[in-house]
ZAMARGU-4260 file (C-alpha; in steps of 0.2 Angstrom, whole numbers, plus 5000, padded with zeros to 4 digits):
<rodrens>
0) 5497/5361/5537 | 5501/5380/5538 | 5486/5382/5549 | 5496/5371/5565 | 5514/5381/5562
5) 5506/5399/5566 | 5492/5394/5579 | 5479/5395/5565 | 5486/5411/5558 | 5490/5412/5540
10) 5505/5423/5536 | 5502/5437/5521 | 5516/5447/5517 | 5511/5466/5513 | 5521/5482/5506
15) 5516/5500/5504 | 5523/5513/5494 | 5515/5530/5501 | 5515/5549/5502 | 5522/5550/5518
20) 5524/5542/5535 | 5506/5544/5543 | 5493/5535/5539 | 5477/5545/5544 | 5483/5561/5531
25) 5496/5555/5518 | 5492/5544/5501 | 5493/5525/5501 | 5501/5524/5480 | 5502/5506/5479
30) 5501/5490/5488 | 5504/5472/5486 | 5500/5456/5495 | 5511/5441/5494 | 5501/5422/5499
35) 5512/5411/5508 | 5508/5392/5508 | 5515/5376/5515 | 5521/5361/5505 | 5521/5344/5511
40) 5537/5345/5519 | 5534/5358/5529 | 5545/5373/5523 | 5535/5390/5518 | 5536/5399/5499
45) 5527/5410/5492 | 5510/5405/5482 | 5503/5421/5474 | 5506/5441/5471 | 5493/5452/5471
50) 5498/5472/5468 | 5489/5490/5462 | 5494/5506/5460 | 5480/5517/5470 | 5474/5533/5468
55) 5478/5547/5483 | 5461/5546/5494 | 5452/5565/5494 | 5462/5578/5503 | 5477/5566/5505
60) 5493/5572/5509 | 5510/5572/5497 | 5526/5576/5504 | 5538/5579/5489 | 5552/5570/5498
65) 5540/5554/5499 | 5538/5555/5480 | 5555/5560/5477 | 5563/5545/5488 | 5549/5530/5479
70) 5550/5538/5460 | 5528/5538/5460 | 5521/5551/5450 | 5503/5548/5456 | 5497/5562/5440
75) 5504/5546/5427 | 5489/5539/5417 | 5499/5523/5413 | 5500/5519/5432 | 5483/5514/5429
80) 5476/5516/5447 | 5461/5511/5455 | 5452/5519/5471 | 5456/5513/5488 | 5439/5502/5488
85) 5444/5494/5473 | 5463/5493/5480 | 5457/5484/5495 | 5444/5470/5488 | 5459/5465/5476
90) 5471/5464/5488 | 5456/5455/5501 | 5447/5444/5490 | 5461/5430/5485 | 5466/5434/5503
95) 5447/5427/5511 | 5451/5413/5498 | 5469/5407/5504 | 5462/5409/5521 | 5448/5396/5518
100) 5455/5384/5507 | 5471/5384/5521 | 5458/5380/5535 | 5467/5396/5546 | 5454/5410/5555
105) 5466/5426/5552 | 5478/5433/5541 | 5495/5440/5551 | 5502/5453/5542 | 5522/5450/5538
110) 5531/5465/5533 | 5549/5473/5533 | 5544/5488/5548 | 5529/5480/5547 | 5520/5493/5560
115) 5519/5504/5544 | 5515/5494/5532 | 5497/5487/5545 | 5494/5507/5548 | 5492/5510/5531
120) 5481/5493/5527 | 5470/5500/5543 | 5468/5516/5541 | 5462/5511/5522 | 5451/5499/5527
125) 5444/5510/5539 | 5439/5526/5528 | 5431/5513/5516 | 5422/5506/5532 | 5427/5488/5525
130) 5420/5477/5539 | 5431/5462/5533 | 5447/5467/5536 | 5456/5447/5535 | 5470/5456/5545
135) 5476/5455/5564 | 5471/5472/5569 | 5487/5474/5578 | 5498/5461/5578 | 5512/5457/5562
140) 5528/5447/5560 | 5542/5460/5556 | 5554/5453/5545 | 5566/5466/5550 | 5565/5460/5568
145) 5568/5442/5561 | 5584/5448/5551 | 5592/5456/5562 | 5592/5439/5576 | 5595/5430/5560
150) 5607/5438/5552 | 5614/5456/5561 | 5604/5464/5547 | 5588/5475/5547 | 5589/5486/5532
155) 5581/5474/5520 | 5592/5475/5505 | 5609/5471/5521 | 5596/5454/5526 | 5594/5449/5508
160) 5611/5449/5505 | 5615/5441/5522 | 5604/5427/5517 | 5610/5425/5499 | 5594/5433/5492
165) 5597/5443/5474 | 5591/5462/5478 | 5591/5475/5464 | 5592/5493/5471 | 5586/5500/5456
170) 5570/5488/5457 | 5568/5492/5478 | 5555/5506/5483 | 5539/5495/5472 | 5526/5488/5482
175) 5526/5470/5473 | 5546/5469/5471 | 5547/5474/5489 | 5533/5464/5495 | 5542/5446/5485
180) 5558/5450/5491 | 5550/5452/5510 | 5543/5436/5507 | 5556/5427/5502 | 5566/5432/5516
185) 5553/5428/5528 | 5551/5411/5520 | 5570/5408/5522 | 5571/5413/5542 | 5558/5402/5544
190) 5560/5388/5534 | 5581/5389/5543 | 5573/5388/5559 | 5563/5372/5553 | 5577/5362/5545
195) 5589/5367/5563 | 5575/5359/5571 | 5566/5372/5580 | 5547/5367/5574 | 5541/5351/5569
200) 5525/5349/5564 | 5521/5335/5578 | 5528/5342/5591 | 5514/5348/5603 | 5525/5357/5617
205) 5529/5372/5605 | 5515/5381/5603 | 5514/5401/5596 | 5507/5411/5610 | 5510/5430/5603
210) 5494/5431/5595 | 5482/5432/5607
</rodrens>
């Protein structure tokens, strides 16, 4: 079960498409969550997506060369955004569900630079005082960091095409075509590792000790 490959962790791969680079002052504009489950032989793919375009939070920063560089216009109607609250129990709910019915006590955050990606989850989570964040408060798997000891690649659009992974430029700078193409990867690093025998699921004397 995914529960034993992750020390009862259950990976969740996240992207964020924002205003700017800090959390505490600039807009979170859109975020999607991509469930990773298990099949019965052992190799990870991705289950479910989850996305939303959100509303800048009151007093939020916009740097133009953010909005510039990701194409968001947060002022379109047909983006059809929702608050941060709302944002976040869409996001959390199926979340809480993958985490029960996969038996796991925590969600790790998997992201490409994940760091970002967990700050701006966080700092949403905490100015709408959400006291069930499902997420590791600090630790993540950084796909980035995975592609480039995999592969010699950390610019995620380089690792996709390292590990024969279809990218579309003009698609890249979404949330949910980032976050599925993130998860893909991840699934494909992991799932190698598997298949060159690196973790089996009976094998006792390999256990995951970076979560503690």
């Amino acid at each position: 079960m995914i529960k034993d490959r992750f020390r009862g962790y259950l990976p969740i791969i996240i992207d964020v498409e924002t205003a700017g680079f800090n959390s505490h002052t600039d807009a979170l504009l859109e975020a999607a969550a991509v469930i990773i489950d298990m099949d019965e032989d052992g190799l990870l793919y991705a289950k479910e997506t989850i996305d939303c375009h959100i509303h800048p939070f009151e007093g939020a920063n916009l740097e133009a060369a953010a909005l510039e560089f990701t194409g968001i216009d947060p002022n379109d109607p047909e983006r059809e955004a929702v608050t941060e609250q709302e944002a976040l129990d869409l996001l959390f709910k199926p979340i809480r569900k993958a985490l029960k019915a996969s038996q796991c006590k925590r969600a790790i955050l998997v992201g490409h630079n994940a760091t970002f990606d967990l700050n701006f989850i966080n700092a949403a989570a905490q100015r709408c005082q959400q006291k069930r964040n499902p997420f590791h408060p600090f630790s993540c798997f950084d796909t980035a960091t995975l592609a480039g000891l995999a592969y010699g690649q950390t610019v995620l659009a380089k690792a996709c095409a390292a590990a024969d992974i279809r990218f579309s430029n003009q698609d890249a700078h979404s949330a949910r075509y980032d976050a599925e193409k993130t998860a893909e990867l991840f699934c494909t690093i992991v799932n190698r590792w598997k298949q060159l025998g690196g973790w089996q699921a009976e094998d006792d004397e390999f256990p995951f000790a970076g979560l503690d």
